[in-house]
PAZAPA-4460 file (N, C-alpha, C; in steps of 0.05 Angstrom, whole numbers, plus 32768, in hexadecimal, padded with zeros to 4 digits):
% residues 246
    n_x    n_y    n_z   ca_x   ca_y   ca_z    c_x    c_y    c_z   seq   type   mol
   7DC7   8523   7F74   7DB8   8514   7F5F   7DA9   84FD   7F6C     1      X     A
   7D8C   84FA   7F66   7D83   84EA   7F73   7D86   84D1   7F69     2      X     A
   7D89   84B4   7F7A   7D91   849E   7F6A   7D77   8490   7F62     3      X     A
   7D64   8498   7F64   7D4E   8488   7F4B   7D4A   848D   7F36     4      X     A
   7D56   84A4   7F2F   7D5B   84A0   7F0E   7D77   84B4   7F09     5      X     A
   7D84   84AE   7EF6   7D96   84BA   7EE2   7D8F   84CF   7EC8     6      X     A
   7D8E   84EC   7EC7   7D88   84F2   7EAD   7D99   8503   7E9D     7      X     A
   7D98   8503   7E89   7DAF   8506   7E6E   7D9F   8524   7E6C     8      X     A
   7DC0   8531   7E62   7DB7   854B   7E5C   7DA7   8551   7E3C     9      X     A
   7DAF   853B   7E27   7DAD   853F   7E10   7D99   8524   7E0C    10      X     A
   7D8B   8537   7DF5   7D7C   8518   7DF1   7D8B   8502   7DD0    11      X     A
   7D84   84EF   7DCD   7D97   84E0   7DC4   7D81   84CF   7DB2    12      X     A
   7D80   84C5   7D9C   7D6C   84BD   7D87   7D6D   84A3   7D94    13      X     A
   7D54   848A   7D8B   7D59   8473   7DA5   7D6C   845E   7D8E    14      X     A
   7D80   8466   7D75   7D88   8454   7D68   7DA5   845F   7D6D    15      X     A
   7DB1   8476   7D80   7DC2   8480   7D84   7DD3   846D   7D95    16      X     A
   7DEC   846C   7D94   7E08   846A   7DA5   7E0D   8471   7DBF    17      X     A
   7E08   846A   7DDC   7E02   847D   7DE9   7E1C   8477   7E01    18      X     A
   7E34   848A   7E06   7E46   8482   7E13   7E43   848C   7E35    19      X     A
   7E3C   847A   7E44   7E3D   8480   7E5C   7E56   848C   7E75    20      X     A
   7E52   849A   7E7B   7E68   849E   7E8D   7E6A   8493   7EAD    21      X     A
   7E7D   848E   7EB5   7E83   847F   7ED3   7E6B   8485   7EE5    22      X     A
   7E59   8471   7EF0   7E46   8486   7F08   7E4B   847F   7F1C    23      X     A
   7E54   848A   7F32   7E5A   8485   7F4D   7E46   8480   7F5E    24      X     A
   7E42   846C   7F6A   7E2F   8462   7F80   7E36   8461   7F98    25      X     A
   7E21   846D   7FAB   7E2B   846A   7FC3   7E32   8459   7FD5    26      X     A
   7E2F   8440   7FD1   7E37   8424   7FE0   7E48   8417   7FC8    27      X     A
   7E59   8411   7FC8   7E70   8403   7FB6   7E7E   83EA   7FC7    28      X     A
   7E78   83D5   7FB4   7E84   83C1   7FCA   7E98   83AD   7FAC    29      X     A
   7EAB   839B   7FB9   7EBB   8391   7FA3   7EAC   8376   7F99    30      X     A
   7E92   836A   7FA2   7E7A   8354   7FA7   7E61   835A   7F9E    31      X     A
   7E60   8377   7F8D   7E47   837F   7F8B   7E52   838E   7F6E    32      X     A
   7E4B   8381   7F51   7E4B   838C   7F42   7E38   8394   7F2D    33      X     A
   7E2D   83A5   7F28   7E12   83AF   7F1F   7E1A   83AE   7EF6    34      X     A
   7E0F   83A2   7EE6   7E14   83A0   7ECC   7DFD   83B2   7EC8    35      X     A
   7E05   83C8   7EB6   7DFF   83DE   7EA7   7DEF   83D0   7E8E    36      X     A
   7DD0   83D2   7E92   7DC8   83CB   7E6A   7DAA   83DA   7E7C    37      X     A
   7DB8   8401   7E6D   7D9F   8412   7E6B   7D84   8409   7E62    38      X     A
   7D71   840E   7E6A   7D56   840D   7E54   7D45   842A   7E5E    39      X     A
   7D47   842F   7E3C   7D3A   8449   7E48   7D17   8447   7E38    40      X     A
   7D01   845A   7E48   7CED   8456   7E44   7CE3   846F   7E30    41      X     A
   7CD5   8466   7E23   7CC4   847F   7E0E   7CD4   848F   7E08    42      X     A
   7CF2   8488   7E04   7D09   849B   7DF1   7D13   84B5   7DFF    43      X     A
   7D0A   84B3   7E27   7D07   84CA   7E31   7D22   84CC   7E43    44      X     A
   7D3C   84B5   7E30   7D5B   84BC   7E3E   7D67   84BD   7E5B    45      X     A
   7D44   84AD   7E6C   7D45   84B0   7E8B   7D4F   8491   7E8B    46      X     A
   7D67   848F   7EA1   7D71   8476   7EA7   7D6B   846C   7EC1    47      X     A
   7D66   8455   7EBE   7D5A   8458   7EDD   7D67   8446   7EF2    48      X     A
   7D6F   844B   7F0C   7D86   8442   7F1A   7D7E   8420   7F18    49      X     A
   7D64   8413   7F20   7D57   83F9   7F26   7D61   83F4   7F03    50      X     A
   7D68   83F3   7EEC   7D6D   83EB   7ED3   7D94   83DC   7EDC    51      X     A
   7D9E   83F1   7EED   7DB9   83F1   7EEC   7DBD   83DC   7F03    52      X     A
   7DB1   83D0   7F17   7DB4   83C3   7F23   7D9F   83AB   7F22    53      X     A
   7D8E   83A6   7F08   7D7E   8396   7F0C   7D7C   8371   7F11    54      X     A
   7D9A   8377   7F02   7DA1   8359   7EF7   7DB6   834F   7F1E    55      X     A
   7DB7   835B   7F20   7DD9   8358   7F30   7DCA   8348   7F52    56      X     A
   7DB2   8348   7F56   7DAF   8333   7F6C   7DB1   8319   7F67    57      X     A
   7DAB   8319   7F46   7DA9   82F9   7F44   7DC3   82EE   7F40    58      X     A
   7DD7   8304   7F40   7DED   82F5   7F3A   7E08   82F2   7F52    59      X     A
   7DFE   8310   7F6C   7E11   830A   7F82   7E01   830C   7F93    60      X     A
   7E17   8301   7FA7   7E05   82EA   7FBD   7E21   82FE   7FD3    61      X     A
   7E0C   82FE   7FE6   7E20   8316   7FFF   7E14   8304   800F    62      X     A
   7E31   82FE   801D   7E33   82F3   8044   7E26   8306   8052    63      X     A
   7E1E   8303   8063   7E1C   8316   807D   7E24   830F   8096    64      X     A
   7E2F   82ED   808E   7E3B   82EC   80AA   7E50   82DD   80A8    65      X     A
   7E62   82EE   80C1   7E7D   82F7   80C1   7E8A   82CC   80BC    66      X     A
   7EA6   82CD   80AC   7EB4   82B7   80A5   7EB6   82A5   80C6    67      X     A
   7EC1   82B4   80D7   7EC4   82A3   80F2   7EAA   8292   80FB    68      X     A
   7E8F   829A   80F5   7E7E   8289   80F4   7E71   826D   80EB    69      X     A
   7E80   826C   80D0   7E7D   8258   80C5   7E95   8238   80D3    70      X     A
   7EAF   8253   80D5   7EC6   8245   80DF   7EB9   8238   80F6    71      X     A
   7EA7   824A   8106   7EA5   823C   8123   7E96   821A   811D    72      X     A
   7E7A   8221   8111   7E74   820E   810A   7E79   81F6   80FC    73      X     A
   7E8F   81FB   80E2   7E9C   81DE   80E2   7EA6   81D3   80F7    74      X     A
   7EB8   81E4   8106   7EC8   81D7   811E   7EB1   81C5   8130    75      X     A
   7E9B   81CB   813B   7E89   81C1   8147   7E7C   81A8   813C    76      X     A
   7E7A   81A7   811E   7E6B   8190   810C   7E8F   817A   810E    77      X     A
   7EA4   8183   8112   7EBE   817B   810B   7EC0   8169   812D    78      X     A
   7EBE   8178   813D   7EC3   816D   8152   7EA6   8151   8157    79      X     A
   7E92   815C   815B   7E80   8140   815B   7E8A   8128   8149    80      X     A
   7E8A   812D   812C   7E93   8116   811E   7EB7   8112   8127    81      X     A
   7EC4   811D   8134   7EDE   8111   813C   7ED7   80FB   8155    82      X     A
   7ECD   8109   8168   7EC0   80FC   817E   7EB3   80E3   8180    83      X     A
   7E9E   80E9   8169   7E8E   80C6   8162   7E9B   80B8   815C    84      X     A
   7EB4   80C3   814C   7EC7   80AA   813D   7ED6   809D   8150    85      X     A
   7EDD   80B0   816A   7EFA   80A7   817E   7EE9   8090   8198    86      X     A
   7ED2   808E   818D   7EC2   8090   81B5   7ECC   806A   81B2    87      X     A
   7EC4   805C   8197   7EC1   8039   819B   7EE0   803B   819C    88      X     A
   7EF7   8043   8198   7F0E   8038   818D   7F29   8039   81AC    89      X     A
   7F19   8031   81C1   7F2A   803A   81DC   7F44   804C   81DD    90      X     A
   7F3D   8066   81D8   7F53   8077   81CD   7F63   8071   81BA    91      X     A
   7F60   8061   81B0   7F73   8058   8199   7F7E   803C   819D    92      X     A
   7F75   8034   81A9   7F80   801B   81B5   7F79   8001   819D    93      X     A
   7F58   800C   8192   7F4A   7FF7   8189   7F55   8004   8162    94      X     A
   7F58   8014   8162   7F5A   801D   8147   7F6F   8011   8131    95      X     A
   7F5E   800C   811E   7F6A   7FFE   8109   7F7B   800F   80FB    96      X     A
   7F84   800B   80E2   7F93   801E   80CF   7F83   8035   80C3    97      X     A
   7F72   8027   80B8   7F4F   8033   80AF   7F45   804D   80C7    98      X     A
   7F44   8040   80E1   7F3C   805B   80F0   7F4A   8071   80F3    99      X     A
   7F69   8069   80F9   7F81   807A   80FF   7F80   808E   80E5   100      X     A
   7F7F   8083   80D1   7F79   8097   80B9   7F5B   80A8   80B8   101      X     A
   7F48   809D   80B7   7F39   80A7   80BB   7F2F   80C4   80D7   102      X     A
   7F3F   80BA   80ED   7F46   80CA   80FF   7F5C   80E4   80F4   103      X     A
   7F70   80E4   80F0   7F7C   80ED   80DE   7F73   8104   80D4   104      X     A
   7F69   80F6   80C0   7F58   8109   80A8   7F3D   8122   80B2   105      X     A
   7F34   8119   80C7   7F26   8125   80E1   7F32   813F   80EA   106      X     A
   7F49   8138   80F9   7F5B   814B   8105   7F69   815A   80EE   107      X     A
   7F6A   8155   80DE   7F76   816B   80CD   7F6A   8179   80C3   108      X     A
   7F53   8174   80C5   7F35   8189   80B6   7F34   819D   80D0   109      X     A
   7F33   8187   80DB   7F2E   819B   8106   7F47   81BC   8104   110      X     A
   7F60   81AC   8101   7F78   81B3   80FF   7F75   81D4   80EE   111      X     A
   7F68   81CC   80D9   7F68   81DF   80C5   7F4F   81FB   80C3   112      X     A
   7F3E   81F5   80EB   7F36   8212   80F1   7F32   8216   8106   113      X     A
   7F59   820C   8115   7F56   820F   8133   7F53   8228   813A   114      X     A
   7F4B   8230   8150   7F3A   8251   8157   7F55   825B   816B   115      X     A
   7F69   8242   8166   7F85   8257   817B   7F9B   8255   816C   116      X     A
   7FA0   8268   8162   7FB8   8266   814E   7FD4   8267   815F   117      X     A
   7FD0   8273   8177   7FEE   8270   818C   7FEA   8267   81B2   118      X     A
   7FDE   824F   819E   7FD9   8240   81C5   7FEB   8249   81D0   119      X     A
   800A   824C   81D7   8012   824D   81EC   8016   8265   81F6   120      X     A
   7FFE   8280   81EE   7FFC   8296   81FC   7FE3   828A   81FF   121      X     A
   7FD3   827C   81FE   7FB7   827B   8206   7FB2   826C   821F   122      X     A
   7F9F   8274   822D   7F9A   826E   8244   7F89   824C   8246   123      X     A
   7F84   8250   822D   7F73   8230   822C   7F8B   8219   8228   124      X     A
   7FA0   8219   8230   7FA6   8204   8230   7FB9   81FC   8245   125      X     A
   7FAC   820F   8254   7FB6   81FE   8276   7FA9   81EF   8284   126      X     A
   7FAB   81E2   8293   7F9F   81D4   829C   7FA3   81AC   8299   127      X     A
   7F8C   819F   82A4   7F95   8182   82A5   7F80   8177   828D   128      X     A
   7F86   816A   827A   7F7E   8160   8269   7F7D   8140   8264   129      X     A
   7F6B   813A   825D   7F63   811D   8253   7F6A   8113   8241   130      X     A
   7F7D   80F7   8238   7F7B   80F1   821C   7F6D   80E7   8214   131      X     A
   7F5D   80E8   8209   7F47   80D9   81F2   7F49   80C4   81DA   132      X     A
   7F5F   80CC   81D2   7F6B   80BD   81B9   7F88   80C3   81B4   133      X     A
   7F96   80A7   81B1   7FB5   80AF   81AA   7FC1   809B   8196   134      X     A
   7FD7   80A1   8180   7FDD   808C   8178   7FF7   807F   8182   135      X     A
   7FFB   808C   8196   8019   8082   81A5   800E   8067   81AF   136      X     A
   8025   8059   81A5   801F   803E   81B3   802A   8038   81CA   137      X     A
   803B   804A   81D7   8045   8044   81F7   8034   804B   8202   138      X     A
   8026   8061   81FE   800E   806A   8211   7FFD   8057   8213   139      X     A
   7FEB   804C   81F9   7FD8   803C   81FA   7FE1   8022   820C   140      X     A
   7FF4   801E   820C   8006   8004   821C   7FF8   7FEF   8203   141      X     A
   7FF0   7FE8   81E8   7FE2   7FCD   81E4   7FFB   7FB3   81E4   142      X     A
   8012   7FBD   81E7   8021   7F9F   81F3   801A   7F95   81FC   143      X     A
   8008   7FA2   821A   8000   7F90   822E   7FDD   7F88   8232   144      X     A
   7FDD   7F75   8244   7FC4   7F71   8244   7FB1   7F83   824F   145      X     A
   7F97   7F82   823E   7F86   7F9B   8247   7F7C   7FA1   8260   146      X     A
   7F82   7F8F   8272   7F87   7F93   8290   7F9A   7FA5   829D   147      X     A
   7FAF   7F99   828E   7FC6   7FB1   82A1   7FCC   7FC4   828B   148      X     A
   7FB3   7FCE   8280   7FC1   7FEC   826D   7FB3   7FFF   8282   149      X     A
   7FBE   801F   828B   7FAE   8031   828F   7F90   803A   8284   150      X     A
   7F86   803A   829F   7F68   8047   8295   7F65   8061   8285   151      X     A
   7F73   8071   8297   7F79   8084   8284   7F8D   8096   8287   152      X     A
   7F8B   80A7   826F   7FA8   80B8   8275   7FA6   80D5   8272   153      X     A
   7FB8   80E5   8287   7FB2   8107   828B   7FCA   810D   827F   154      X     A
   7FC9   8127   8275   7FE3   813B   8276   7FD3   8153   8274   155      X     A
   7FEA   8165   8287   7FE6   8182   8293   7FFB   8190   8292   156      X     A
   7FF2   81AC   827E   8008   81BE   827D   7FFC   81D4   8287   157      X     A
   8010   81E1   8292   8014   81FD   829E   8020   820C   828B   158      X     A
   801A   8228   827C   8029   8236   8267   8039   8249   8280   159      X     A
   802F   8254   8296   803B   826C   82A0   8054   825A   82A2   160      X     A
   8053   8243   82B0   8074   8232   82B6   807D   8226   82B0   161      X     A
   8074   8223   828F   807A   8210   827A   8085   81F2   8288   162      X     A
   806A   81E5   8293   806B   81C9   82A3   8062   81B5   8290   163      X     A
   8063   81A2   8294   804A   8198   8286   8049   8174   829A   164      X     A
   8036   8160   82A3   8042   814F   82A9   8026   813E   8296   165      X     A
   8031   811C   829A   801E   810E   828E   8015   80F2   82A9   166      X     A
   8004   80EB   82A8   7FF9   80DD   82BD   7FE7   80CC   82AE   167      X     A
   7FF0   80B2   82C2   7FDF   8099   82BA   7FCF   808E   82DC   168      X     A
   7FB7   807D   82D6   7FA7   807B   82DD   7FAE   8060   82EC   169      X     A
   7FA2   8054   82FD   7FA0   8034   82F7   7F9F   8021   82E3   170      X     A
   7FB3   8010   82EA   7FBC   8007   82FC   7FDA   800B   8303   171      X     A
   7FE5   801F   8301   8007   8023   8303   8006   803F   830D   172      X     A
   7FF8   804B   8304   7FFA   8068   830F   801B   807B   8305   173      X     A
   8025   806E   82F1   803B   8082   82EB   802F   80A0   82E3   174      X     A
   8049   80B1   82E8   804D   80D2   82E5   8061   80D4   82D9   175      X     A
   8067   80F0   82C9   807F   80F6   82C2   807E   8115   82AF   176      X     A
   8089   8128   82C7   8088   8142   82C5   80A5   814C   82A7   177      X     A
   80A2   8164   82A0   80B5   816A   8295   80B1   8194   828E   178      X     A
   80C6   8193   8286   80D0   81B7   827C   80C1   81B9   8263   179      X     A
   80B4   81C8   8258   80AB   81D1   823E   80BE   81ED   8238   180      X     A
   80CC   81EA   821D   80E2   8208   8217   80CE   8210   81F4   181      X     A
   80C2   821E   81F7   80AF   8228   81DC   80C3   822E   81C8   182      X     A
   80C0   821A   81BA   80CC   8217   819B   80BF   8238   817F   183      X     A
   80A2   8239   8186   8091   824C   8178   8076   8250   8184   184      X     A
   8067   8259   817C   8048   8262   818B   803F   8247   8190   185      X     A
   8043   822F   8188   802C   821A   818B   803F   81F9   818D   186      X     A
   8058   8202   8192   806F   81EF   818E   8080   81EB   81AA   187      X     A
   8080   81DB   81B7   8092   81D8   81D3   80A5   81BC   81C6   188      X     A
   80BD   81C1   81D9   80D0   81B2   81D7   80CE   81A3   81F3   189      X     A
   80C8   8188   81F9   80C7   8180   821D   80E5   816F   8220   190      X     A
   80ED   817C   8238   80FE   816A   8242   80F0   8157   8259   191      X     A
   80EF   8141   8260   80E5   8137   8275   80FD   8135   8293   192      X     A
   80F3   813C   82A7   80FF   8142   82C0   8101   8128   82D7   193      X     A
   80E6   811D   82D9   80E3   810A   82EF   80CE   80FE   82E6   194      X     A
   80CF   80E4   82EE   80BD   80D0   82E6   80BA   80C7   82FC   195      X     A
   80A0   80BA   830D   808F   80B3   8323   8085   809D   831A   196      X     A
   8098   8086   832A   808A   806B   8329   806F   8063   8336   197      X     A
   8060   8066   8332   803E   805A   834A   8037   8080   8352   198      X     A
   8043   808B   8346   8038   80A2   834F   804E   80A8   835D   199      X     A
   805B   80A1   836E   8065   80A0   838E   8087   80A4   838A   200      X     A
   8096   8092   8371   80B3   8091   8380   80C3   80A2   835F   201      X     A
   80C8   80BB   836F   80D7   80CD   835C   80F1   80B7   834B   202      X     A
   80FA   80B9   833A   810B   80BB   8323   8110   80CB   830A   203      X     A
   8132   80CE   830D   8134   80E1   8302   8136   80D8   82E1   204      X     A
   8125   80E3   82CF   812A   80E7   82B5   8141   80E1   82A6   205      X     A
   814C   80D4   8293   8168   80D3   8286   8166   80F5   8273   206      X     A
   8179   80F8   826B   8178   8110   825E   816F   8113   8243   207      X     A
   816E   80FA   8237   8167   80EF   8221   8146   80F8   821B   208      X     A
   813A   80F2   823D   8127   80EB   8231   811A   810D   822A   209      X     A
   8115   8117   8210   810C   812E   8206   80FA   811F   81EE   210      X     A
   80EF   8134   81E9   80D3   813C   81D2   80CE   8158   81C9   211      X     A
   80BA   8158   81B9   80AE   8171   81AB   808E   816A   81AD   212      X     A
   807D   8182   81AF   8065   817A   81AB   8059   8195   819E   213      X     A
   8043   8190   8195   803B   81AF   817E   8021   81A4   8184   214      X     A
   801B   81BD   818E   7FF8   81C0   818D   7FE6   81CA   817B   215      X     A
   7FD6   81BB   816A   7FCE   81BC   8150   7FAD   81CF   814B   216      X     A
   7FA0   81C3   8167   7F86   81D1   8166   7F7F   81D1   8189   217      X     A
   7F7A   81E9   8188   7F71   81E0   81AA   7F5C   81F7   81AA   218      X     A
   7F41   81F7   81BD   7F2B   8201   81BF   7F26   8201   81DD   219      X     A
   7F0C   820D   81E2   7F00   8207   8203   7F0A   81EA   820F   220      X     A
   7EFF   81D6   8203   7F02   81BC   81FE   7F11   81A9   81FB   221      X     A
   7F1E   81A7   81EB   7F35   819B   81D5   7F4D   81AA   81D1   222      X     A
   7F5B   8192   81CB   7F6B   8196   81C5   7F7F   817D   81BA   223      X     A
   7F8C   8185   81A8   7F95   8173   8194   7FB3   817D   8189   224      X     A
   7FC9   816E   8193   7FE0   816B   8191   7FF5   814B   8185   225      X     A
   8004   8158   8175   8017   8144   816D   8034   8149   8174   226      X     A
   803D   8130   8175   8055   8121   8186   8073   812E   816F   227      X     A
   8083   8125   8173   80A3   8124   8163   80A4   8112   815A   228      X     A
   8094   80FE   815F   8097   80DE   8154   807A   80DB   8141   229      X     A
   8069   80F2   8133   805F   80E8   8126   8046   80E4   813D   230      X     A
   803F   80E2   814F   8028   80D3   815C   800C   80ED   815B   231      X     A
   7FF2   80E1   8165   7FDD   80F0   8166   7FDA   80F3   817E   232      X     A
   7FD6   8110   818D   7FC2   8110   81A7   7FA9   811A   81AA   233      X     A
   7F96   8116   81AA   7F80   8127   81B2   7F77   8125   81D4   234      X     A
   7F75   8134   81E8   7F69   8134   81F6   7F54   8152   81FE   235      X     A
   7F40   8146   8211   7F2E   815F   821C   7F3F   8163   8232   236      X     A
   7F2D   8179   8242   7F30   818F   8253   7F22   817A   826B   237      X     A
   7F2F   8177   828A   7F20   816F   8298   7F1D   817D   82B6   238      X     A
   7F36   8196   82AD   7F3D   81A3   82C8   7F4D   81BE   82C5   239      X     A
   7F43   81D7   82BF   7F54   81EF   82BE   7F61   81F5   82CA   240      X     A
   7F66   81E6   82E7   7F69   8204   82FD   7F87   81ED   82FD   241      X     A
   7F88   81D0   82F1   7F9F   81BE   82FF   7FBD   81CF   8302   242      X     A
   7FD0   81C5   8312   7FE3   81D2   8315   8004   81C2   830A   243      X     A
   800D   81C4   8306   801E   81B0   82F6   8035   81B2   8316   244      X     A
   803D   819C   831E   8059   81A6   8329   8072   81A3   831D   245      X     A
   8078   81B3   832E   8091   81CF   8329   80B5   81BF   833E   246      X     A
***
């Protein structure tokens, strides 16, 4: 049957009752619904397919491009405006209550279309990383004067040997390596091992000292993890190939 028109075996007076039966179309989609209101011409019972679908563009609206696209692009509009917000506030150093929240509220939008749902099979998150922004206040050191806080601060994990260590900058140069034991796809438990005064003079860890950390969003780029204590981390990517020791 050809689909430009429909025709009735019987003819039907034009003040008649006229009960249609089911018509099957060849493209059927659950987004595309065509409302039935026949009009037939000069009483000649011919229905015509463009009658049965005439109304139905103005009323559905079809994607054609795929949901991960859109996802990509918030993340991109998500990350610039996280970025502009973090660059005045010296990783967190300078941030008020107001920013910390505002930051916050950032990362959880970020959070909510990270592109790795099980970092710790993913390969993007080895390597030596930058922090950018934190709300830990030991890290930031602001006890002390802005002279003797670190410039800046690394941590680098290894997934194949579940390493991970954290490193500070000048003027102290502390280290302090530890065991990662995977809690779930995106969840490590750290015990810390040895701590490195100036870089240089091994000490050993109390046993105490343990944590948890959960990786929330991580990309090419980024990446964004929270503490057991509540804290924020964001840092970038500054080095893939780093090697954690073992």
């Amino acid at each position: 049957m050809a689909l430009s028109s429909i025709t009735f075996s019987k003819s039907f007076p034009a003040n008649d009752s006229i009960r249609l039966h089911p018509i099957s179309l060849p493209y059927q989609s659950s987004n595309l619904q065509c409302p039935i209101k026949p009009t037939f011409q000069n009483h000649s019972n011919k229905l015509l397919f463009s009658d049965i679908c005439s109304r139905s563009s103005t009323k559905t609206k079809v994607s054609f491009f795929p949901a991960f696209f859109t996802k990509t692009q918030d993340a991109k509009a998500l990350k610039l405006e996280l970025l502009e917000a973090i660059e005045p506030l010296d990783r967190g150093a300078d941030a008020s209550p107001e920013d910390q929240q505002r930051i916050d509220q950032l990362v959880r939008k970020l959070e909510a279309v990270n592109p790795t749902k099980n970092p710790l099979k993913s390969g993007l998150l080895d390597g030596k990383w930058e922090l950018i922004y934190t709300t830990s206040k030991s890290i930031l050191q602001t006890q002390r004067p802005k002279f003797l806080r670190s410039r800046v601060n690394y941590q680098a994990i290894n997934v194949d040997t579940l390493r991970a260590q954290n490193m500070e900058t000048w003027p102290f140069f502390n280290q302090v390596t530890a065991d990662l034991t995977p809690v779930n796809s995106r969840k490590v438990a750290v015990k810390f091992d040895y701590f490195k005064i100036g870089g240089l003079i091994p000490v050993k860890a109390p046993d105490t000292a343990r944590g948890s950390l959960e990786i929330t969003y991580l990309d090419e780029d980024l990446r964004v993890s929270r503490g057991d204590k509540g804290n924020l981390f964001i840092l970038k990517i500054v080095d893939r190939s780093y090697k954690v020791p073992t």
